[in-house]
C-alpha positions in Angstrom: 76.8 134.6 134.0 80.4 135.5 134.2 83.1 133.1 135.1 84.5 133.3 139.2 87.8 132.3 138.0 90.1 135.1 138.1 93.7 135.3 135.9 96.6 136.0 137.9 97.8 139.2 138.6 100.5 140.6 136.7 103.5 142.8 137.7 102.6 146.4 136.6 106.2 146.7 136.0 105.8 146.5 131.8 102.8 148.7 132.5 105.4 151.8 133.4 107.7 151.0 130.1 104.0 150.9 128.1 102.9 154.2 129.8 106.3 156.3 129.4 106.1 155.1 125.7 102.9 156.5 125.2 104.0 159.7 127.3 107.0 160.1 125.0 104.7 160.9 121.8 102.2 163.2 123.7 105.2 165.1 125.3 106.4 165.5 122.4 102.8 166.4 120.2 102.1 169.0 123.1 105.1 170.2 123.2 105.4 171.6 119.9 102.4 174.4 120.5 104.3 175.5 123.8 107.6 176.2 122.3 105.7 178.2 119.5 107.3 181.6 120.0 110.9 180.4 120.7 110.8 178.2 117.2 109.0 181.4 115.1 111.9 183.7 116.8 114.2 180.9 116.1 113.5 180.1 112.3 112.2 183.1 111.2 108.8 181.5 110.3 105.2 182.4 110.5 103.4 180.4 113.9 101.5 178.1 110.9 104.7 176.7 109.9 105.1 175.1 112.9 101.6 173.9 113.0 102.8 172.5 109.7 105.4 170.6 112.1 102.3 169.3 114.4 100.8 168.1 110.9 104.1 166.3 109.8 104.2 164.1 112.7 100.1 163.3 113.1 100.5 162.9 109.1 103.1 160.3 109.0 101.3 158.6 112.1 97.9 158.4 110.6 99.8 157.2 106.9 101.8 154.3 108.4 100.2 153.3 111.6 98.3 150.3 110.0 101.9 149.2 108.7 103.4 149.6 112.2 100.5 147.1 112.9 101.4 144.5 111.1 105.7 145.3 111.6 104.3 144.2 115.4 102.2 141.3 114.7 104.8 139.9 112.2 107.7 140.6 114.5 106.5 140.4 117.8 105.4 143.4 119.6 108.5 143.6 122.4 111.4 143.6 119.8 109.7 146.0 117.4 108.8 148.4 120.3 112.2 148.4 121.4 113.6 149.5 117.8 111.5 152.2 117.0 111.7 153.6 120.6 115.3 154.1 119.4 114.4 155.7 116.8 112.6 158.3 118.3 114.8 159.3 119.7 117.0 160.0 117.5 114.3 162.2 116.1 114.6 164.1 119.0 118.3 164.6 119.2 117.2 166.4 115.6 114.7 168.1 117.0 117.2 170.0 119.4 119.7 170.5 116.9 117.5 171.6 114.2 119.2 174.9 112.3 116.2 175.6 110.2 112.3 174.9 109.9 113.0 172.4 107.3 115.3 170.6 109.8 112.6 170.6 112.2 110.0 169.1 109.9 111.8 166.2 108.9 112.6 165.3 112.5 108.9 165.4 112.6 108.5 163.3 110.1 111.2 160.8 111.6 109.2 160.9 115.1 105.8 160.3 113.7 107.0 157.1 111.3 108.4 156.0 115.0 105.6 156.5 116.3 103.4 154.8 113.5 104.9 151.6 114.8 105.0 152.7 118.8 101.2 153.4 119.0 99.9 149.3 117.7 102.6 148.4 119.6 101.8 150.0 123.2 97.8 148.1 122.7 99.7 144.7 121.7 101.9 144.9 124.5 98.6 145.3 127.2 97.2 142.5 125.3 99.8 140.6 125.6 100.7 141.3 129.1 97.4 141.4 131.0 93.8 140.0 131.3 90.6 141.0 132.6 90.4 143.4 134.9 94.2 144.3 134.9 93.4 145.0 130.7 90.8 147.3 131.4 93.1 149.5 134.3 96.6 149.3 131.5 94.1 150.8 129.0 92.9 153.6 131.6 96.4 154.1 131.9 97.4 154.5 128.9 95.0 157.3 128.7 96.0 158.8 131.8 99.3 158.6 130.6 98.6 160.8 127.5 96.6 163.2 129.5 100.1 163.1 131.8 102.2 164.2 129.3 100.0 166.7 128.1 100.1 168.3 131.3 104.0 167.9 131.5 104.8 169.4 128.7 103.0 172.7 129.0 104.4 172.6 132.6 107.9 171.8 131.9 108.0 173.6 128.2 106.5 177.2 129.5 109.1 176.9 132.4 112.3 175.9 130.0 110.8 177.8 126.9 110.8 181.1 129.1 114.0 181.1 131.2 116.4 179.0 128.9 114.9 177.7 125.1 112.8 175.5 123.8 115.1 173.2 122.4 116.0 171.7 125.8 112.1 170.4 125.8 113.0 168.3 123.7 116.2 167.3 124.6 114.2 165.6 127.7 112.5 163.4 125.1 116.1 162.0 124.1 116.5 161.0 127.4 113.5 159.8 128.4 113.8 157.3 125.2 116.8 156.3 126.4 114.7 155.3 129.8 111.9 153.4 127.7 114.8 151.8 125.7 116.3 150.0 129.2 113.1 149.5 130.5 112.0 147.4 127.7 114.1 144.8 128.5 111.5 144.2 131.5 108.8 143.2 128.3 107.9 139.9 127.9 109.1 138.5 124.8 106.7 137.9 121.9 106.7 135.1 119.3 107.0 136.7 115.9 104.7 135.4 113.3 106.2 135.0 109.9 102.6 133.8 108.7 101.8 137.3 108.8 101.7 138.9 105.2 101.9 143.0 105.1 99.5 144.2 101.9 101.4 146.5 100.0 98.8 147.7 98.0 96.6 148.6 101.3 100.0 150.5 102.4 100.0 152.2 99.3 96.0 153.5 99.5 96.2 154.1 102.8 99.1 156.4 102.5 98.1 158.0 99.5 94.6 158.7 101.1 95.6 160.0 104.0 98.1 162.4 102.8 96.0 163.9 100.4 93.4 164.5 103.1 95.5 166.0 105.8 97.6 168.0 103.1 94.5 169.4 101.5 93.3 170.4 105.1 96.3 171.7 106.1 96.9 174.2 102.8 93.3 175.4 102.3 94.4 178.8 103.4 97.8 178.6 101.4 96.3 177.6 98.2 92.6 178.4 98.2 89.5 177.6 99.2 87.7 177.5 95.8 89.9 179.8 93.2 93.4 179.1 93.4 95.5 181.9 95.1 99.2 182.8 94.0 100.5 180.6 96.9 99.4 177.7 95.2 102.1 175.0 93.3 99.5 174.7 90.2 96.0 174.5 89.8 93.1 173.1 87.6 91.5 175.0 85.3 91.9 177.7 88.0 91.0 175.7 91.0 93.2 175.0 94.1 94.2 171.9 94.4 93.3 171.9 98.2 89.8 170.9 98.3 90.6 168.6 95.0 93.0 167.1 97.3 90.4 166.3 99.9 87.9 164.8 98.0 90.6 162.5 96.5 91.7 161.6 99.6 88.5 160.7 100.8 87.6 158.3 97.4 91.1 156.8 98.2 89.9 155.8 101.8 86.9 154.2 100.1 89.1 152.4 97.4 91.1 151.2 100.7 88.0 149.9 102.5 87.0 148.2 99.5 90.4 146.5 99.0 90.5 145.4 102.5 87.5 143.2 102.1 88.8 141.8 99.0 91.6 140.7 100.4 90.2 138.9 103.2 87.4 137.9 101.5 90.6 135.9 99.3 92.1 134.4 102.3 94.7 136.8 102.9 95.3 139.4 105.6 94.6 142.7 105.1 96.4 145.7 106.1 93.3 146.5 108.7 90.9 143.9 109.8 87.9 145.1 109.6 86.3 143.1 111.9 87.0 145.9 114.0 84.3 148.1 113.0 81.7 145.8 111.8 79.3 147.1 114.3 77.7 150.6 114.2 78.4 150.9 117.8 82.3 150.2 117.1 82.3 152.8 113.6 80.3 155.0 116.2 83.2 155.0 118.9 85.2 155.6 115.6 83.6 158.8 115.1 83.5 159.6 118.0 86.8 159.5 118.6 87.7 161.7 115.2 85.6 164.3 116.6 87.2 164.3 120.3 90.5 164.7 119.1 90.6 166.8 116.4 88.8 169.2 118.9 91.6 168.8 121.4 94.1 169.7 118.8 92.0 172.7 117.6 91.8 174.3 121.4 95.9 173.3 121.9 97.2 175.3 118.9 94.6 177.8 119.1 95.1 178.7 122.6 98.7 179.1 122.6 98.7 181.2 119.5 97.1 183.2 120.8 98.8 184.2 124.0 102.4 183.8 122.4 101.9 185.2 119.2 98.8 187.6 119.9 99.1 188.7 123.1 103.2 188.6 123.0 103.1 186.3 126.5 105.8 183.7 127.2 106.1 179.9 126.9 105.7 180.1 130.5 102.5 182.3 131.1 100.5 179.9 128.0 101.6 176.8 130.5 99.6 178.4 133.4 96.9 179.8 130.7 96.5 175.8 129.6 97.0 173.9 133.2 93.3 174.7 134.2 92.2 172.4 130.8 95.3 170.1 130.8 95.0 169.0 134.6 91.3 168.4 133.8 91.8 166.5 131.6 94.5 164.4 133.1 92.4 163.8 136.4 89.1 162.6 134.5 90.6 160.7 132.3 91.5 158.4 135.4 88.7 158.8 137.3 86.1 158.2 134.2 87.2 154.4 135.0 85.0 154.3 138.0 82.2 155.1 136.1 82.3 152.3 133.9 81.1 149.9 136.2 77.5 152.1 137.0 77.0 154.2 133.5 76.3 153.0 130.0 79.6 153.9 127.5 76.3 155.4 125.4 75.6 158.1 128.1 79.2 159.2 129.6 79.8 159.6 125.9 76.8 161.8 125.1 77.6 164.0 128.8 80.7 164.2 127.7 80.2 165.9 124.7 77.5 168.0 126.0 80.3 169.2 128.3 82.4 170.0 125.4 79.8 172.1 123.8 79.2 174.3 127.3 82.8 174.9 127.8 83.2 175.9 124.1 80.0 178.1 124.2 80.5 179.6 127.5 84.6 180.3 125.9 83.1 182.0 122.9 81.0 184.6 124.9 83.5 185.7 127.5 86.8 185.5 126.0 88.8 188.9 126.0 92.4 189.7 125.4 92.9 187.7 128.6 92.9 184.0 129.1 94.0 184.1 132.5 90.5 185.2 133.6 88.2 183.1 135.8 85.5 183.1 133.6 87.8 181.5 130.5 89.1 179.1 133.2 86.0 177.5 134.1 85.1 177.0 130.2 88.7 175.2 129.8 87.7 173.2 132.7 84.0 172.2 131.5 85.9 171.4 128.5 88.5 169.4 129.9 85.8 167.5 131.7 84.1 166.4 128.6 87.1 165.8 126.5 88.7 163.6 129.5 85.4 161.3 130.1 85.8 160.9 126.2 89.4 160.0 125.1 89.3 157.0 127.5 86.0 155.6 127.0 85.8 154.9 123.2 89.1 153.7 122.8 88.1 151.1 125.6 84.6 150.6 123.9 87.0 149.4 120.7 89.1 147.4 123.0 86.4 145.6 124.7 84.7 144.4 121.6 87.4 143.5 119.7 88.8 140.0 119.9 92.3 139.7 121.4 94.1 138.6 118.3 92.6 141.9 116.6 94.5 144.0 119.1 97.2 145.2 116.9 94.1 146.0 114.2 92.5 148.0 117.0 96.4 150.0 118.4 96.2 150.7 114.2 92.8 152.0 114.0 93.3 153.8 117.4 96.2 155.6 116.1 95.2 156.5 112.4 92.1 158.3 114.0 94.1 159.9 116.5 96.7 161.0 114.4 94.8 162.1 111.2 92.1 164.0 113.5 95.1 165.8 115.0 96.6 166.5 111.5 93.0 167.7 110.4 92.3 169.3 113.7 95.5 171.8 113.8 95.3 172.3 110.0 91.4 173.1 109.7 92.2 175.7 113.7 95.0 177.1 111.2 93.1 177.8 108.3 89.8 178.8 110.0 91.6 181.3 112.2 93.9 183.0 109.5 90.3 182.7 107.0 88.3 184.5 109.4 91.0 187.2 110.3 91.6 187.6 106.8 87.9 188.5 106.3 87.1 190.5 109.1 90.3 192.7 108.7 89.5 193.1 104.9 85.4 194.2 105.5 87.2 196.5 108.3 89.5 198.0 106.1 86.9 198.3 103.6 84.0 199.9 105.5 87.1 202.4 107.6 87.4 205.9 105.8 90.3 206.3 108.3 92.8 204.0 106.3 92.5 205.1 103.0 93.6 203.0 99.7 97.2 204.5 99.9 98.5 203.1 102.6 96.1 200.1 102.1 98.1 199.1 99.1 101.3 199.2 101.0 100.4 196.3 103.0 100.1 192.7 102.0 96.4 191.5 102.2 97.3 188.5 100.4 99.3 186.8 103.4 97.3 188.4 106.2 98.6 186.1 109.4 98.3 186.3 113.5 100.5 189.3 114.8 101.3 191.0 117.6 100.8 194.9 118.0 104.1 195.0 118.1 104.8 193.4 114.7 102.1 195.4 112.9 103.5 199.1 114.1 106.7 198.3 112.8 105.0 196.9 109.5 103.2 200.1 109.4 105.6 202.4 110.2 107.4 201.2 107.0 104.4 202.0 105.2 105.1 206.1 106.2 101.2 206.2 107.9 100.3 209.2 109.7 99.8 208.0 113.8 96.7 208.3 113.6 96.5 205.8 110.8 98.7 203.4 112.7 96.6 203.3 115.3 93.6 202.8 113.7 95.1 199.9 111.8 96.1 198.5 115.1 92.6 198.4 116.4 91.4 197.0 113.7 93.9 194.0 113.8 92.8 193.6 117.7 89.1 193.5 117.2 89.7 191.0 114.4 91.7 188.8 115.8 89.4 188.7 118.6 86.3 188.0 116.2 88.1 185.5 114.5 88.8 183.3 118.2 85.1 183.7 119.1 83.6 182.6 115.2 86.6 180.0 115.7 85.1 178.6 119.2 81.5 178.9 117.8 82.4 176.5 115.2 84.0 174.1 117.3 80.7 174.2 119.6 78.7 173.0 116.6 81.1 170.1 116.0 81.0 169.0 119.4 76.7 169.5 119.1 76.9 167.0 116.2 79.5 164.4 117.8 76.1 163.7 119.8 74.8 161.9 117.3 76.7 159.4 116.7 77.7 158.9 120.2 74.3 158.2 120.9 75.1 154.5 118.9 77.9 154.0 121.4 77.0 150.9 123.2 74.2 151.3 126.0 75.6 148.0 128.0 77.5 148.4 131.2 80.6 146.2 131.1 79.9 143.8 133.7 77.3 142.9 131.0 78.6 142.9 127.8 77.1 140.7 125.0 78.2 137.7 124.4 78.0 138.8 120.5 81.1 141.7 121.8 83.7 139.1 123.0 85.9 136.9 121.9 84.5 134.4 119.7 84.9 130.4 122.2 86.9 127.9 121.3 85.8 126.0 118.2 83.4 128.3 116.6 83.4 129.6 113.2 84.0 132.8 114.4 87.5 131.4 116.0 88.6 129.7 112.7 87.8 133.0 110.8 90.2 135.0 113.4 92.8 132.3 113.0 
């Protein structure tokens, strides 16, 4: 029977300096696909550079996150916040100075190792400031709040990207750090806890294994899927090192694990504590979790790649294209929380997946050259649905089953699979999309009398990329084709970029198919009757003194 004693309410004051924190990394994650065109027409680049920007900030994220952890436990979660807010924006003001792609990388880079810290620190701070019922609102909050900003920055991007730039996006990201900054003076103060020892060794692996994976991901088109292609820095015994990459990241992760438990099992703290997924149901909303994200980040570079690139549109007409999906998103991510209170985590999770599949199904078959079309609206919105129910619910499923003194282990955990799905995510949409143009333009070309081999030879098959019409006439009219030839080449480009977006979407629908599974391990307990087993261990218990 649960306890009639109620803790105090709390002044959701903090709650708006948490929120706009969490706001300023999703502005500026989704901001990044909006502005697109402007940054390809400003650097000169092709649009998988700047996914290569999306990866350098979810990639530094997912690599540090677990250090950021501990930075908050050690130093208290208010006064560490409050630095690396600063930082951040700093990032920013190079972000909107940036001269070059290069430039805008590393300001990626600088924003996601900000973030690293921000993203423990935003779950600490709940913790920290709230109880009980208040807990469980902040942390549907703090999922609204990333839905928010998801929605804002399409909105406010497309409108800025169109009539002025894209660099004043972010240049509202400066600011708005500069409002989190002030406003985390209204945090309560946090103890530091010098006690707390940060495992070098676990920083090292977890670095090291996370890089390799998202870096193999993200250059599987570059350097090869199998055979090594001339893009690649080296290879072994003729073998990209992509996928070699990949599999060593993944033995890295296991090496980390492995580590982690030695060093608790020796006393000492580990850089995660993996008490927080000792339960299938917990490694369940783990997975679960991967798999919502990284299809998230598939659909939001896909989508506006697209419209700008493809179909030549403005920043402008992708926010409009997007709002149907974002606003979806953003409205059942706060209405979900109702739910919680009359359906099982187990079977909002498995709806909303079966959601995600319909939208992505119903996307595939009636897709055209126009995304502003009622049909494609309705399967961003089915989608939306599903991916809104799910972002909330299993990061809430880890917070309610985690004891509080693991909170900063859970923010970690939270942000590494976040982060690294959305590295893996944009860098597997990037790679699949430019693989399966590649192939359908080359079995075109192949089986199409009407191009024949000497004007074939004057293009570059080997660095076959998204395009506008525009782009390939003037690529071919360098080539000296005769119009008919142009044209032909033209068409053939359309219909394989149009292939390529439908195979991509199928795929995607057969990722969301198998998130069911382990969804189905998500806990079947409503939370007015969680286990006793699930919360915090009482006073006095050998569970407390192993937390201690």
């Amino acid at each position: 029977m649960s306890s009639t004693t109620e803790a105090p309410r709390e002044s959701w004051v903090p709650m708006i300096a948490i929120a706009l924190g969490q706001m300023l990394m999703s502005f500026n994650v989704a901001a990044l696909p909006v502005s697109l065109a402007g940054m390809v027409a400003s650097f000169g680049v092709p649009p998988t550079t700047i996914a290569t920007g999306i990866v350098m900030y979810s990639l530094s994220v997912a690599g540090f996150v677990m250090l950021g952890a501990k930075l908050v436990q050690r130093f208290g979660s208010t006064a560490v916040f409050r630095v690396v807010v600063g930082l951040f924006g700093i990032a920013q003001i190079l972000m909107v100075i940036a001269p070059a792609a290069t430039f805008m990388l590393v300001a990626q880079l600088l924003a996601g190792l900000a973030a690293a810290v921000i993203v423990p620190a935003l779950v600490a701070l709940i913790a920290h400031h709230y109880r009980g019922p208040q807990q469980a609102t902040a942390v549907g909050a703090l999922g609204s709040a990333r839905a928010a900003a998801g929605v804002a920055a399409f909105l406010i991007g497309g409108m800025l990207g169109t009539f002025i730039g894209w660099r004043p996006v972010f240049g509202i990201l400066v600011v708005a750090a500069g409002v989190v900054f002030w406003l985390s003076f209204k945090l309560k103060s946090e103890d530091s806890r010098p006690e707390v020892k940060i495992d070098i060794v676990g920083v090292v692996l977890a670095a090291a294994a996370i890089i390799m994976v998202v870096f193999g991901f993200n250059n599987l088109n570059r350097w090869g899927l199998g055979v090594a292609r001339p893009g690649a820095p080296f290879d072994i015994m003729g073998m990209s090192p992509a996928p070699i990459m990949i599999v060593t990241g993944i033995i890295l992760l296991q090496v980390f694990i492995a580590w982690c438990k030695r060093v608790a099992a020796q006393g000492g703290t580990p850089l995660l504590d993996l008490r927080v997924i000792t339960s299938g149901e917990e490694r369940a909303a783990v997975y679960a979790m991967f798999t919502v994200v990284g299809l998230e980040a598939m659909l939001n570079f896909t989508v506006p790649l697209y419209i700008q690139i493809v179909q030549g549109r403005t920043p402008i007409e992708t926010a409009i294209a997007m709002m149907p999906f974002n606003l979806t998103v953003f409205f059942t991510a706060m209405l979900v929380v109702r739910l919680y209170d009359k359906v099982p985590p187990r079977r909002i999770a498995q709806g909303g997946f079966a959601l995600c599949v319909v939208g992505l199904l119903w996307l595939a078959f009636v897709v055209r050259n126009d995304w502003s079309a009622i049909p494609v609206m309705f399967g961003l919105i089915t989608f939306g649905i599903g991916q809104g129910a799910l972002v909330t619910l299993v990061f809430n499923v880890l917070v309610t089953a985690a004891p509080k003194d693991l909170a900063g282990d859970v923010g970690s955990l939270r942000g590494t699979t976040q982060n690294l799905a959305a590295g893996v995510g944009t860098a597997v949409a990037g790679a699949l999309l430019v693989g399966l143009l590649s192939a359908g333009i080359m079995y075109r070309i192949a089986e199409n009398p009407a191009l024949p081999p000497a004007v074939v030879t004057q293009i570059d098959l080997d660095s076959i990329n998204f395009v506008s019409n525009d782009r390939l006439l003037a690529i071919m009219e360098r080539t000296g084709a005769a119009p008919a030839q142009v044209a032909e080449a033209v068409r053939v480009n359309t219909e394989s970029r149009l292939q390529a977006l439908k195979i991509g979407l199928l795929i995607m629908a057969f990722v969301a198919a198998l998130a069911i599974i382990p969804a189905s391990r998500l806990p079947a307990y409503r939370p007015g009757e969680i286990p006793d087993g699930l919360r915090a261990p009482p006073p006095g218990t050998r569970e407390e003194e192993a937390a201690a």
